[in-house]
N, CA, C and O atoms as a GROMACS GRO file, in nm:
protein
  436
    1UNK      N    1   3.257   5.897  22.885
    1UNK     CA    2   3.238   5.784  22.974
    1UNK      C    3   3.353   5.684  22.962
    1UNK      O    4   3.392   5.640  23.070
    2UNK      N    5   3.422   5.633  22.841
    2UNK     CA    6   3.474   5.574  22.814
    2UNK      C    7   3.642   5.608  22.850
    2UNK      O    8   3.737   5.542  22.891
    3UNK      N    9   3.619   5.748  22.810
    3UNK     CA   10   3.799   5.786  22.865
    3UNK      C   11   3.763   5.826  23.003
    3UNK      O   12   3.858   5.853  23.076
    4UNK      N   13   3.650   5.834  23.050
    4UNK     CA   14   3.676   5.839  23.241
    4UNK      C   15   3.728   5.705  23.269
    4UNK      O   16   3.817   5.698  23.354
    5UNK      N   17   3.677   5.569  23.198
    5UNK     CA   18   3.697   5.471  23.287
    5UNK      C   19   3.846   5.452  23.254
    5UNK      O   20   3.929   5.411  23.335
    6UNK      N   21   3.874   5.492  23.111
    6UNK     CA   22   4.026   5.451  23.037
    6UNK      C   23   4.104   5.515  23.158
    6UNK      O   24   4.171   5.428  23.214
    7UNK      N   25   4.118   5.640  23.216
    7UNK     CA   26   4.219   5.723  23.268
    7UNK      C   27   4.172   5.681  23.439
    7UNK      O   28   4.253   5.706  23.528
    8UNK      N   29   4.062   5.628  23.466
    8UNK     CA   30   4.087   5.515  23.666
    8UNK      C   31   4.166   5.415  23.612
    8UNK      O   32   4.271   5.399  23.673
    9UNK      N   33   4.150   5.350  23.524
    9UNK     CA   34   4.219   5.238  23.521
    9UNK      C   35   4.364   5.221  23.492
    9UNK      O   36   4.432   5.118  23.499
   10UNK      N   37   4.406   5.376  23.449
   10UNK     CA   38   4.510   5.383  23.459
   10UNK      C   39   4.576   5.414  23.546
   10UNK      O   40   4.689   5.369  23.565
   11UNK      N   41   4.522   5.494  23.612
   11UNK     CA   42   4.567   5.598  23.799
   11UNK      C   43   4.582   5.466  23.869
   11UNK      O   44   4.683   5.436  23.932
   12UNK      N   45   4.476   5.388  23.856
   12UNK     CA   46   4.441   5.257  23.952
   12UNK      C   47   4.604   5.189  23.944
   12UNK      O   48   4.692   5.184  24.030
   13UNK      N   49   4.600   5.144  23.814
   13UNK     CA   50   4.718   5.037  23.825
   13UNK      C   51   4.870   5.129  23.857
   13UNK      O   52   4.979   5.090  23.898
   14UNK      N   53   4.832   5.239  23.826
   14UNK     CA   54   5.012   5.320  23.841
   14UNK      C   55   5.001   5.330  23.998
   14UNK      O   56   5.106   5.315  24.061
   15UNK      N   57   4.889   5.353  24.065
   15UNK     CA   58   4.916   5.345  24.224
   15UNK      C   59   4.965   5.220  24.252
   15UNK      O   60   5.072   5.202  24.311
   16UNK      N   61   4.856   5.092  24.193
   16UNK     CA   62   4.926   4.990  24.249
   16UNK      C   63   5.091   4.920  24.262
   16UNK      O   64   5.161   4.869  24.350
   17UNK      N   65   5.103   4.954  24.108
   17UNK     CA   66   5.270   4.991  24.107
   17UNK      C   67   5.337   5.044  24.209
   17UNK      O   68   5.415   4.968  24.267
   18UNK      N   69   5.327   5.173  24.253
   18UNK     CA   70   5.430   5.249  24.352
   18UNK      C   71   5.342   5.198  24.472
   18UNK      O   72   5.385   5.276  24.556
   19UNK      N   73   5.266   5.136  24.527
   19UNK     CA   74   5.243   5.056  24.615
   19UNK      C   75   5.316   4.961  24.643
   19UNK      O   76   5.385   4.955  24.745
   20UNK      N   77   5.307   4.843  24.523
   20UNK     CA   78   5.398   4.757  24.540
   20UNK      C   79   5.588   4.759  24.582
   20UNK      O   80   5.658   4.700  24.665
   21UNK      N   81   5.615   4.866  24.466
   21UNK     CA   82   5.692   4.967  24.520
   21UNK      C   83   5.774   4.977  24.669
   21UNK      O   84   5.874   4.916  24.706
   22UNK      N   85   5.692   5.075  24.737
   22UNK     CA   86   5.685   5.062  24.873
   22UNK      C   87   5.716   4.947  24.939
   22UNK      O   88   5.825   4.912  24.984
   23UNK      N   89   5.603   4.886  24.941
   23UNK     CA   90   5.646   4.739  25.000
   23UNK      C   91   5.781   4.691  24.939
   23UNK      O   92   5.852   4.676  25.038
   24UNK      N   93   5.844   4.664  24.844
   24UNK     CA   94   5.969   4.627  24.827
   24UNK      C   95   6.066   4.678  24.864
   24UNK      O   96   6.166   4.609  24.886
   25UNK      N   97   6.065   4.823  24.883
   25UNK     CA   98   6.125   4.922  24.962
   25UNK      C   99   6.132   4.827  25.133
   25UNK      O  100   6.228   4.754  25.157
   26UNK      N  101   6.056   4.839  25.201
   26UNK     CA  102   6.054   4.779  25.306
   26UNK      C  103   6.095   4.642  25.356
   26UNK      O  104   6.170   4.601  25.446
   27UNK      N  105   6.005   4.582  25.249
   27UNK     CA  106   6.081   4.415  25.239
   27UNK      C  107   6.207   4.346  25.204
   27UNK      O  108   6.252   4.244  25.257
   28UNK      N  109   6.252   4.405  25.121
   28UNK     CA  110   6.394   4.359  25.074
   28UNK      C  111   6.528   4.377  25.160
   28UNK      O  112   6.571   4.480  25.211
   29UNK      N  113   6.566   4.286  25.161
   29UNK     CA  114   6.680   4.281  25.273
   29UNK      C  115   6.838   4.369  25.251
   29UNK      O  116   6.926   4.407  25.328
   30UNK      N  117   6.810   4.377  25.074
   30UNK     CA  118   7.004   4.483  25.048
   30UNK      C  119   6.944   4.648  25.003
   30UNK      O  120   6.831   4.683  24.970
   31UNK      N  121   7.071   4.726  25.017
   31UNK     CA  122   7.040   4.813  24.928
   31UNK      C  123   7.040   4.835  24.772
   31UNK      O  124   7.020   4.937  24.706
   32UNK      N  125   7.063   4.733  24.743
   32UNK     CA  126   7.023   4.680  24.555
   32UNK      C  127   6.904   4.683  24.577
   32UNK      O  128   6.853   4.794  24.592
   33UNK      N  129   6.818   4.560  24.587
   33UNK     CA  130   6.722   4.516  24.592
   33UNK      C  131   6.641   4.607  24.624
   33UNK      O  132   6.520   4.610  24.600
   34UNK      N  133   6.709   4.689  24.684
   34UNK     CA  134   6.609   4.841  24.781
   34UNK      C  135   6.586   4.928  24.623
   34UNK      O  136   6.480   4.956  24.566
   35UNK      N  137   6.713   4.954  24.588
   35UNK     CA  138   6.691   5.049  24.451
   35UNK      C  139   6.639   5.015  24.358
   35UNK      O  140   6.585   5.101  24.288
   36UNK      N  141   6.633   4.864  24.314
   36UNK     CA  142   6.528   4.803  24.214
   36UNK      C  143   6.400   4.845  24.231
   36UNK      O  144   6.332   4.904  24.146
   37UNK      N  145   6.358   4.810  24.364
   37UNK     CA  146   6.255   4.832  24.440
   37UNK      C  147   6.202   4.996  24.409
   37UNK      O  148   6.087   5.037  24.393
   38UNK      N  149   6.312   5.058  24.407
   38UNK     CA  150   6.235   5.207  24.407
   38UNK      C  151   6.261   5.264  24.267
   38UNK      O  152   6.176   5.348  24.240
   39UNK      N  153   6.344   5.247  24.175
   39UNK     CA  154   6.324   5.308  24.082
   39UNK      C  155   6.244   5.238  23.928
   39UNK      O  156   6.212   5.315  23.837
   40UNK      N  157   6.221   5.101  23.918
   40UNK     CA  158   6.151   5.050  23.791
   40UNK      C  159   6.028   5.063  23.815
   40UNK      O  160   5.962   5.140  23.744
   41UNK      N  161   5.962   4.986  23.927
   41UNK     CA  162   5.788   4.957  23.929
   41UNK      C  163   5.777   5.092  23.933
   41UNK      O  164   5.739   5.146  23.829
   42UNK      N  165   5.810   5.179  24.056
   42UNK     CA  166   5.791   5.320  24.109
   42UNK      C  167   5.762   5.416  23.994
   42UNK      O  168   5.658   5.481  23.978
   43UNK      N  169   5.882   5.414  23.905
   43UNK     CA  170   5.896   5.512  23.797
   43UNK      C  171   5.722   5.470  23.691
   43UNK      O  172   5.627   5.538  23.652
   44UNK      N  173   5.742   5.390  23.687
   44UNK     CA  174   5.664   5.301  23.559
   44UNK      C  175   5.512   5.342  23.605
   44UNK      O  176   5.440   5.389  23.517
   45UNK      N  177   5.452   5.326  23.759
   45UNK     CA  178   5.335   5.317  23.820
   45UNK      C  179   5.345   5.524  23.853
   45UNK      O  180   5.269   5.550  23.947
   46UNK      N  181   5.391   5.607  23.818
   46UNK     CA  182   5.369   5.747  23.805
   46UNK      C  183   5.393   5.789  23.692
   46UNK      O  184   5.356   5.902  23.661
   47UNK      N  185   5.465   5.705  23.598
   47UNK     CA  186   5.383   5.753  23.447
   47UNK      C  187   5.246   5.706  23.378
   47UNK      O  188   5.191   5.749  23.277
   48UNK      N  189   5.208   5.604  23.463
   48UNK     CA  190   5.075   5.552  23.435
   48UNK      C  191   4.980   5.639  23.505
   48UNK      O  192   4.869   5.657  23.454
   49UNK      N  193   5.023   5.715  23.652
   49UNK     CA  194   4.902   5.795  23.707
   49UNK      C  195   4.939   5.942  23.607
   49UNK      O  196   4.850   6.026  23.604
   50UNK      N  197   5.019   5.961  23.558
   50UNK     CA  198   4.999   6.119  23.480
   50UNK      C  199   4.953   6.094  23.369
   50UNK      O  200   4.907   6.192  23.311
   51UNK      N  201   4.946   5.963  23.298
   51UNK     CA  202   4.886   6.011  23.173
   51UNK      C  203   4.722   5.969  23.226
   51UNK      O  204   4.627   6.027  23.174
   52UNK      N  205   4.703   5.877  23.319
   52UNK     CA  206   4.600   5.875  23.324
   52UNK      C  207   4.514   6.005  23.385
   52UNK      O  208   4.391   6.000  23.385
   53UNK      N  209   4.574   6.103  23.429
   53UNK     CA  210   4.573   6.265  23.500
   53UNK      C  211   4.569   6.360  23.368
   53UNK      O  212   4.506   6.465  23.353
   54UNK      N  213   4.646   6.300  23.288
   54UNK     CA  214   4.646   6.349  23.143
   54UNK      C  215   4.540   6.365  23.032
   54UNK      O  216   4.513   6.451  22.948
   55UNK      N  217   4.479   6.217  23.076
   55UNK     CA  218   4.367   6.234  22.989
   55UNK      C  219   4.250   6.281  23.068
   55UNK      O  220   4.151   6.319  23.005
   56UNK      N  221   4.248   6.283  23.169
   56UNK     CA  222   4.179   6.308  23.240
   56UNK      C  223   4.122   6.460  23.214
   56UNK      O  224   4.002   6.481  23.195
   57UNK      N  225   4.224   6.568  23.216
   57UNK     CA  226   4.250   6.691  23.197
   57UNK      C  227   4.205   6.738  23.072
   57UNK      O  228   4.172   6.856  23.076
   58UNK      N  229   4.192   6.684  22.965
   58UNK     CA  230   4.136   6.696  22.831
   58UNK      C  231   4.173   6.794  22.777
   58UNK      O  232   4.090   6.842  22.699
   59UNK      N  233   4.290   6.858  22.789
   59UNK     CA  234   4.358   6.935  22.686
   59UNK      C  235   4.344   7.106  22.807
   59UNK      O  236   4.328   7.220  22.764
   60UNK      N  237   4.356   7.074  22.936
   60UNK     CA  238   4.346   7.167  22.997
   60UNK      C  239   4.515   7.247  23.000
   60UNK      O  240   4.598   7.158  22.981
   61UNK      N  241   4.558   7.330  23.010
   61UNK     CA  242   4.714   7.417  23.011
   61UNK      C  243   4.792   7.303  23.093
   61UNK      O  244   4.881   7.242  23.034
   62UNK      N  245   4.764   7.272  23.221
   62UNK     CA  246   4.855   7.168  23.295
   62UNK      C  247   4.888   7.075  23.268
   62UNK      O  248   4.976   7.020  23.335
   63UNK      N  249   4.817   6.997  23.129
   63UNK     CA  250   4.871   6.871  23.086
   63UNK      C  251   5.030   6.902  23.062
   63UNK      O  252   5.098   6.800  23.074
   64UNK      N  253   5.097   7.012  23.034
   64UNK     CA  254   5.185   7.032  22.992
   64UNK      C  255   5.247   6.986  23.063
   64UNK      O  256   5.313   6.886  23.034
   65UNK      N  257   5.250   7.040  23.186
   65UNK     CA  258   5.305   7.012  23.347
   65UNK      C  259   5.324   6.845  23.389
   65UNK      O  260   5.423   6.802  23.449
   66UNK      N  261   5.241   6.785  23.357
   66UNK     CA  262   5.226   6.664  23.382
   66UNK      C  263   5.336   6.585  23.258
   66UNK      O  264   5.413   6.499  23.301
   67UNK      N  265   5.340   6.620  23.098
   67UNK     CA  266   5.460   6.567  23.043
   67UNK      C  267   5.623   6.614  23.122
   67UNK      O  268   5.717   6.537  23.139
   68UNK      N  269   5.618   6.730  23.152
   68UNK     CA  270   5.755   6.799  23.166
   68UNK      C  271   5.783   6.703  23.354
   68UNK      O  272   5.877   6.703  23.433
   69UNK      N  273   5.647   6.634  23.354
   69UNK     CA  274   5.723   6.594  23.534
   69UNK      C  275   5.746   6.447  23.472
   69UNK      O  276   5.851   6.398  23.514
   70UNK      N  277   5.672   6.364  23.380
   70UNK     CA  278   5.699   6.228  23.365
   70UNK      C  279   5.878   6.250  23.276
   70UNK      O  280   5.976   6.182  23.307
   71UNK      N  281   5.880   6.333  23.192
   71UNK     CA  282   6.001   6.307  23.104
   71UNK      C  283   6.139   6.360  23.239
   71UNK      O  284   6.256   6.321  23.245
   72UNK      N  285   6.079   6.439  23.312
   72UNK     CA  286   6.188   6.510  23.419
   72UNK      C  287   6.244   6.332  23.473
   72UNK      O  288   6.360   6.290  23.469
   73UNK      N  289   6.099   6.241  23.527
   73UNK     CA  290   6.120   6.167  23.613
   73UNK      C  291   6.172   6.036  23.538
   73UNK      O  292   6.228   5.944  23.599
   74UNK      N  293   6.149   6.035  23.400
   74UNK     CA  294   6.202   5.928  23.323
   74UNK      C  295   6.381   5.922  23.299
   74UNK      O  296   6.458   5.829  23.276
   75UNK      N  297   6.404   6.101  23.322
   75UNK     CA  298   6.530   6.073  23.279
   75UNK      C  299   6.626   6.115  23.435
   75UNK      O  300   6.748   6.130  23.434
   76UNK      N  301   6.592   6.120  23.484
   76UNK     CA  302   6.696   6.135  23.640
   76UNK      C  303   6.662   5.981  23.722
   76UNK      O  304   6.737   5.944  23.813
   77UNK      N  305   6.561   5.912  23.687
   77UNK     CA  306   6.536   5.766  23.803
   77UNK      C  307   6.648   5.676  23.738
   77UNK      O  308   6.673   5.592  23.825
   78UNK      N  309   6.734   5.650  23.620
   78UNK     CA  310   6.802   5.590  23.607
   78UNK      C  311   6.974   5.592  23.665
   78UNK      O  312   7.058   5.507  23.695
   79UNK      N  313   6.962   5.770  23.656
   79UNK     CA  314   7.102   5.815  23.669
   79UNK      C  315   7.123   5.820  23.836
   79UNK      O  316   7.234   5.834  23.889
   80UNK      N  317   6.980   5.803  23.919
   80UNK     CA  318   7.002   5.838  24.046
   80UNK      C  319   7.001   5.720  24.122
   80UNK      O  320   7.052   5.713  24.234
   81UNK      N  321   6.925   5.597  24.046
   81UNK     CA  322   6.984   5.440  24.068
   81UNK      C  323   7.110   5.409  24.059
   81UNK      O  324   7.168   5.336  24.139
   82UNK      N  325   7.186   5.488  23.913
   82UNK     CA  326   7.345   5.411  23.892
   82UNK      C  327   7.434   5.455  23.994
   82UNK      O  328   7.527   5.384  24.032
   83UNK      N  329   7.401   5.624  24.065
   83UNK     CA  330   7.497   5.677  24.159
   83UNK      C  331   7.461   5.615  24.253
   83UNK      O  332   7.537   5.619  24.349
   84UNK      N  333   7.380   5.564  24.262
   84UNK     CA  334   7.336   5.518  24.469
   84UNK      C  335   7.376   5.364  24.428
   84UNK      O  336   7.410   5.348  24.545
   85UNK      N  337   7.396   5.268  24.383
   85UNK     CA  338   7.440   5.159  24.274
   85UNK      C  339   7.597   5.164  24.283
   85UNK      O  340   7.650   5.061  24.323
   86UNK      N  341   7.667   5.258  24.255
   86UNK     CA  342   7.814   5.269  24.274
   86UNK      C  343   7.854   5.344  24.398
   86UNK      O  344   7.972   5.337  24.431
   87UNK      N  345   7.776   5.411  24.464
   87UNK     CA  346   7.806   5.412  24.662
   87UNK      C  347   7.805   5.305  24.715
   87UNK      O  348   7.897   5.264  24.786
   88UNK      N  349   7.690   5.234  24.687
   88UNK     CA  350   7.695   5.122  24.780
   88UNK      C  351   7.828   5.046  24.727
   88UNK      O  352   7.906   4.997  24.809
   89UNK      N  353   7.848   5.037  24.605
   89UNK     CA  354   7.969   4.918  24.605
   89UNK      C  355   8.092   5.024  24.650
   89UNK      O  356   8.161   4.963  24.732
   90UNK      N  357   8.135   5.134  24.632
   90UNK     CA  358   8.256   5.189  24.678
   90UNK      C  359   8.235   5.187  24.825
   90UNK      O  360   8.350   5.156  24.859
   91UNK      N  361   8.170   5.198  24.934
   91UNK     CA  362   8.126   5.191  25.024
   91UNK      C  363   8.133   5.039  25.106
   91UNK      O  364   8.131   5.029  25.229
   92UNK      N  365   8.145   4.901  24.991
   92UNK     CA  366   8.130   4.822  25.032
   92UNK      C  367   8.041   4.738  25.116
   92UNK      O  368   8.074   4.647  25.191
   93UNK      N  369   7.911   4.788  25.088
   93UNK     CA  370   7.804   4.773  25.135
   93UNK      C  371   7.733   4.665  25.088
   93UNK      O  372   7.642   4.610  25.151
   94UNK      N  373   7.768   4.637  24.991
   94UNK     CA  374   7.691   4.488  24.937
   94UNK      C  375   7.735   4.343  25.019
   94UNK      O  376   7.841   4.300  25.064
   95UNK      N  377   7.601   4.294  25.012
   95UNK     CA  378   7.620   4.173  25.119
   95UNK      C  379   7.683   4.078  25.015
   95UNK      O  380   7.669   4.081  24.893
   96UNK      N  381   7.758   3.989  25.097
   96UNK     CA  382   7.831   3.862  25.053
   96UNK      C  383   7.751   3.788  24.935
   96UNK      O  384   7.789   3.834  24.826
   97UNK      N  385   7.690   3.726  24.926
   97UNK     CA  386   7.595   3.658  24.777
   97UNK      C  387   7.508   3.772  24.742
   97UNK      O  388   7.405   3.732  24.689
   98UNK      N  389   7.514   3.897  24.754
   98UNK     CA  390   7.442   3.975  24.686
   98UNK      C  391   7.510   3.968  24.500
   98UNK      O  392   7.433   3.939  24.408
   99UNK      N  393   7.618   3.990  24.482
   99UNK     CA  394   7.667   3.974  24.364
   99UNK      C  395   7.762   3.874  24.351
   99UNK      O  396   7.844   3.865  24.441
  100UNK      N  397   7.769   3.780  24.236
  100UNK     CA  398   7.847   3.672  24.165
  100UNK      C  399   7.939   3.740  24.185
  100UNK      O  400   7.987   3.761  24.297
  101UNK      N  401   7.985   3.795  24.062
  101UNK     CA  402   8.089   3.863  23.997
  101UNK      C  403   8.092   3.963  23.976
  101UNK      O  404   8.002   4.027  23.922
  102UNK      N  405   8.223   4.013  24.021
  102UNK     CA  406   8.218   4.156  24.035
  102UNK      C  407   8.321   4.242  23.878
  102UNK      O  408   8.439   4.242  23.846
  103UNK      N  409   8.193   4.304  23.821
  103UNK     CA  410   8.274   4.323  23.704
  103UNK      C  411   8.367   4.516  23.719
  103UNK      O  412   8.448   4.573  23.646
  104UNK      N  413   8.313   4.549  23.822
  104UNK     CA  414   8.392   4.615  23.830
  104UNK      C  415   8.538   4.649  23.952
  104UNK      O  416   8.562   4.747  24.023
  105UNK      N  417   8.594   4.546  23.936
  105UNK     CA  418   8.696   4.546  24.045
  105UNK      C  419   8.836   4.539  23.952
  105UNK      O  420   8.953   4.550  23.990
  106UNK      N  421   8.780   4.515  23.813
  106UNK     CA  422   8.880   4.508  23.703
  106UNK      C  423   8.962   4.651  23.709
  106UNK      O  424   9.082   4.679  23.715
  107UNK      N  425   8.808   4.751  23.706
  107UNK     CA  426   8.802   4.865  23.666
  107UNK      C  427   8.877   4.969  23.769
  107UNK      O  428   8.899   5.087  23.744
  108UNK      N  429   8.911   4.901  23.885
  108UNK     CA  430   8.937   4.976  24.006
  108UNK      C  431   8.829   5.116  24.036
  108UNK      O  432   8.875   5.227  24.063
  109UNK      N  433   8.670   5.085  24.023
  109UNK     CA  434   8.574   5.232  24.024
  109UNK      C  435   8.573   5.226  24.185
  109UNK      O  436   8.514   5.313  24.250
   0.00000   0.00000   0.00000
């Protein structure tokens, strides 16, 4: 009874996450703000619905499945923010007060 309610309340809030998510996706006016938007809450609110899927499962073979997709998704949402992160600036796509200072113009990237 107790780990049914433990593992909604976890699904619950990791949806609400990539909900919120979404909406920031939509709302935000740059493509920064867009990628913030999709890779922290996003990432964070689908490791909360697999473990809560996790416990859910109670030691069924697929829990496996469910670590090998959170660690897959823990370690490519950072690297696929920094490349879409350095298009937009080689691209020149960032709006005027989107960034102070630009620390990489030193760097010529």
């Amino acid at each position: 009874m107790i780990v049914d309610i433990i593992a909604a309340v976890l699904i619950l809030t990791g949806s609400l996450l990539a909900f919120t998510a979404a909406i920031g996706i939509v709302r935000f006016p740059d493509t920064l703000s867009r990628m913030h938007a999709a890779t922290k809450p996003q990432t964070f609110g689908m490791i909360l619905v697999l473990i809560g899927a996790f416990i859910k499962l109670e030691g069924h073979p697929d829990g496996g499945m469910l670590v090998l997709t959170g660690l897959f998704t823990l370690i490519t949402a950072p690297v696929v923010a920094q490349r879409v992160g350095r298009l937009v600036y080689r691209e020149q796509a960032l709006g005027e007060k989107v960034v102070d200072e630009d620390d990489l113009a030193a760097r010529n990237c």
